[in-house]
N, C-alpha and C positions, 0 to 999 in steps of 0.2 A: 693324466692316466690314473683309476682307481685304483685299487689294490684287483679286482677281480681280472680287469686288463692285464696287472704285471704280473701276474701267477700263474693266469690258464696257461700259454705257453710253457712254462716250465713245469708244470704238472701232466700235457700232453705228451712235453718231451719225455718225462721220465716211464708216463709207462708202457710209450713207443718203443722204448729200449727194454721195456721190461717184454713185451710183448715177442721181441725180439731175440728176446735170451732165452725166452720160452719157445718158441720154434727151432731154434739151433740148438739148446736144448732133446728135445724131441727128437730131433736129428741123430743126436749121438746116441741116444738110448736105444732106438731104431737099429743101429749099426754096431752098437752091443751086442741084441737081443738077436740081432741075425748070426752075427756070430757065434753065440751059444745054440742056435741051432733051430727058433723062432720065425719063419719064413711069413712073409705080408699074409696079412690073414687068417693067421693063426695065433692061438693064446700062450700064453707061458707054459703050459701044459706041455705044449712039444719041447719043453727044454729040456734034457737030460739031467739028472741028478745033480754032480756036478755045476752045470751051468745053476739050476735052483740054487746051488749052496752060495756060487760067488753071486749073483742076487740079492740073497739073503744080507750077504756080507756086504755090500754097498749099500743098500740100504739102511743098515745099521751103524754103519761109519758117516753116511752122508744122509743130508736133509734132503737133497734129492739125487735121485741114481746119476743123472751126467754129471755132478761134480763130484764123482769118482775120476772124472778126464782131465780136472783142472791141473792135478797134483806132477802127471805125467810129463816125461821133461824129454826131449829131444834122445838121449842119451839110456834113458831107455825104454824106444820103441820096439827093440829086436828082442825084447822079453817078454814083451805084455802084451796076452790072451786078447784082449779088446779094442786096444788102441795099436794097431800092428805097423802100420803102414805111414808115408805122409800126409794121406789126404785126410787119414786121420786123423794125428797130430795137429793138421791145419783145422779142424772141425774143434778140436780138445782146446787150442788157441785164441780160436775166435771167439770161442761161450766163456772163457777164463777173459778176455777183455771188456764181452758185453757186462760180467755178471760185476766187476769192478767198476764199470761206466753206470748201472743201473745202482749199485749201493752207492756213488760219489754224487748222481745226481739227485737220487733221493735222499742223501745227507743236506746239500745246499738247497733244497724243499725246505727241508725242516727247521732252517734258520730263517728263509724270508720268513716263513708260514708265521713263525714264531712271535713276529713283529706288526701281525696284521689286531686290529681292536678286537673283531667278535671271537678269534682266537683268544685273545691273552684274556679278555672279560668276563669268558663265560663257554666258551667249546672244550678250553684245554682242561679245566673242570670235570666235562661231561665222561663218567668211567667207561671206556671201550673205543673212543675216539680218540684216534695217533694221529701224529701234524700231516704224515702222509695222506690219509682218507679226509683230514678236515680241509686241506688244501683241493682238493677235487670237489669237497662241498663249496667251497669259497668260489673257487674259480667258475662253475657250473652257474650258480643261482647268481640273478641279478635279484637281488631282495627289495629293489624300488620297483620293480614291476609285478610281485607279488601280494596284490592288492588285501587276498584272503588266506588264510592256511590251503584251501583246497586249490588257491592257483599254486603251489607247490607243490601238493598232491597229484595235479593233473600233468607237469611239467615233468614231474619225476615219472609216470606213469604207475601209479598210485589210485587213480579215479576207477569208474568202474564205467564201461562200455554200454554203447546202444542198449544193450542183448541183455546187459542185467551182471555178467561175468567182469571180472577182474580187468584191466586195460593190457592190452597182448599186440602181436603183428597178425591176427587173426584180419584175412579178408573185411568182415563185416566190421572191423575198428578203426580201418583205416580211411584217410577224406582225401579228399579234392585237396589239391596243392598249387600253386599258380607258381611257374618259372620262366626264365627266359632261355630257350636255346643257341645253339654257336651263333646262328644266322638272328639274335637279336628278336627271334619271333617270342611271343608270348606263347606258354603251353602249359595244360596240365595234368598231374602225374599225381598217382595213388600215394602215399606216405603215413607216415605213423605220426601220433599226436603228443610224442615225447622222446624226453634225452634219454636214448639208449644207454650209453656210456652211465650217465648220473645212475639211473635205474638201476644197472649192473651192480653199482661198485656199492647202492645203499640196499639191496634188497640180498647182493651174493656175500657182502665183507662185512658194513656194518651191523646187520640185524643178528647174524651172528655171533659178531664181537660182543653184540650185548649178554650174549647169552654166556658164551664163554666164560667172562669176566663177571659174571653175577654181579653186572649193572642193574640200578632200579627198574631201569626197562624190561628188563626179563622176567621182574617179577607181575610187568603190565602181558609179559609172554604167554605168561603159565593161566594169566586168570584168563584170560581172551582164550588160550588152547582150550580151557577146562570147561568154559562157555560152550564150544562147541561142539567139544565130544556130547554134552547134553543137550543141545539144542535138535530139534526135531528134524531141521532141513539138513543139518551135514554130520549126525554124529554117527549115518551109516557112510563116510564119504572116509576117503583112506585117510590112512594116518600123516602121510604125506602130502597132502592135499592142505590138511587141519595145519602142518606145520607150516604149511609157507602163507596160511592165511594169516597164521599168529605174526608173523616174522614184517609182514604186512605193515600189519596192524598196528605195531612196535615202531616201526620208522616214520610212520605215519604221527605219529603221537612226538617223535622225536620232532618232526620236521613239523610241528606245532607248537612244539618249544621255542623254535630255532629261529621260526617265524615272529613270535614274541619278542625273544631277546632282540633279533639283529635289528627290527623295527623301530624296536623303543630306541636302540642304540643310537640309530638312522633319525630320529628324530622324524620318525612315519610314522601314519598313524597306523591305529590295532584294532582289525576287524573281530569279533568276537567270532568263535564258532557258527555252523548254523544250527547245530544241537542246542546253543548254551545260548543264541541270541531268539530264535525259534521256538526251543521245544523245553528250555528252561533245566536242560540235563550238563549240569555241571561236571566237569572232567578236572582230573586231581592233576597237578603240575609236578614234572620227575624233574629230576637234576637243579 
């Protein structure tokens, strides 16, 4: 068994619980916000002065407003505004379990993680990448079957569509799928042509992280954003729009790198770009 086989599991695991602690989560805040006076369908707006203030005040004490519930102890439910009852304490209970099961399993992440080669050689290196999000890169990519930088581009949903636009769950991106159903027939069904999950966690967590952390990559952010505010096709195109091309474009360039190192690592060979093997347009190496 690789290292990719012994990790995906316990990187699923962790952020099925994380996933987890964020719906119970959501639960409690719900059941706050209604008790302040916030009725389904309506915005904080409807809260009463008061209710704003203690808001304010969990907020400011806690990283997120339901682990304002965690603290709350049996002993005193019959005082407190929010947590009143037992099914709420049982709600206040469960998110204080998951939220300890989600930091203990993303602690033993971060020691296998720790032990894997293209981690120790060359990721834990890269500024903006924790063993948590490298561990979802590991687990994710099978790097022997990434023949070229852009079969990781297209795997992550990175590539660009029929249509000419970015790779989405748009109708027109989606293909033909061949499966087999209960009864053993063969069938097939519309699908997308990449790892959702991968996709999520490199285009919503890492491309970010870079910027945060005023990683090298962010400085590939600002030129590629500042390209296109002046570029003719998109610099009437929102600002929003320009940032998630940049942000793109950045992971894109990561997972070029990544493709380099873990290849060489692998003892695989290394496709050049089709820019650089092609069109003779050299791209500068970050990290």
């Amino acid at each position: 068994m690789n290292d990719r086989e012994k990790i995906k599991p316990i990187v699923r695991g962790c952020y099925d619980i994380q996933k987890l602690r964020i719906e119970m989560g959501n639960r409690i805040v719900a059941v706050m916000k209604h008790k302040l006076g916030q009725n389904p369908g309506e915005t904080e707006q409807a809260i009463d002065l008061k209710g704003q203030i203690i808001l304010k005040t969990l907020r400011s004490e806690h990283k997120r407003i339901a682990d304002g519930a965690k603290t709350i102890s049996l002993k005193s439910l019959s005082g407190y505004e929010l947590i009143s009852d037992m099914a709420d304490f049982a709600m206040a209970n469960h998110y204080e379990s998951l939220c300890r099961a989600e930091e203990d399993n993303f602690k033993f992440l971060e020691k296998v993680i720790s032990e894997v080669p293209i981690y120790k050689d060359w990721m834990k290196d890269v500024k903006g990448i924790g063993r948590a999000l490298a561990g979802v890169i590991i687990s994710e990519i099978d790097i022997s079957k990434a023949t070229y930088p852009s079969s990781l581009w297209k795997y992550a949903g990175l590539d660009v569509g029929p249509d000419g636009r970015g790779r989405s769950r748009r109708k027109e991106h989606l293909i033909d799928q061949e499966y087999i159903d209960r009864e053993g027939k063969a069938k097939t069904k519309k699908s997308i042509t990449f790892n959702p999950f991968l996709k999520t966690k490199l285009c919503g967590i890492l491309g970010p992280s870079f910027l945060k952390c005023k990683s090298p990559y962010a400085d590939l952010y600002y030129d590629y954003r500042n390209r296109l505010e002046n570029h003719p096709a998109y610099k009437d195109d929102s600002k929003g729009h320009r940032h998630n091309m940049a942000i793109r474009y950045i992971v894109k360039m990561f997972l070029k790198d990544l493709y380099i190192q873990w290849r060489t690592a692998e003892g695989l060979s290394v496709a050049d770009m089709y820019s650089e093997a092609k069109l003779g347009i050299k791209h500068s190496r970050v990290a």
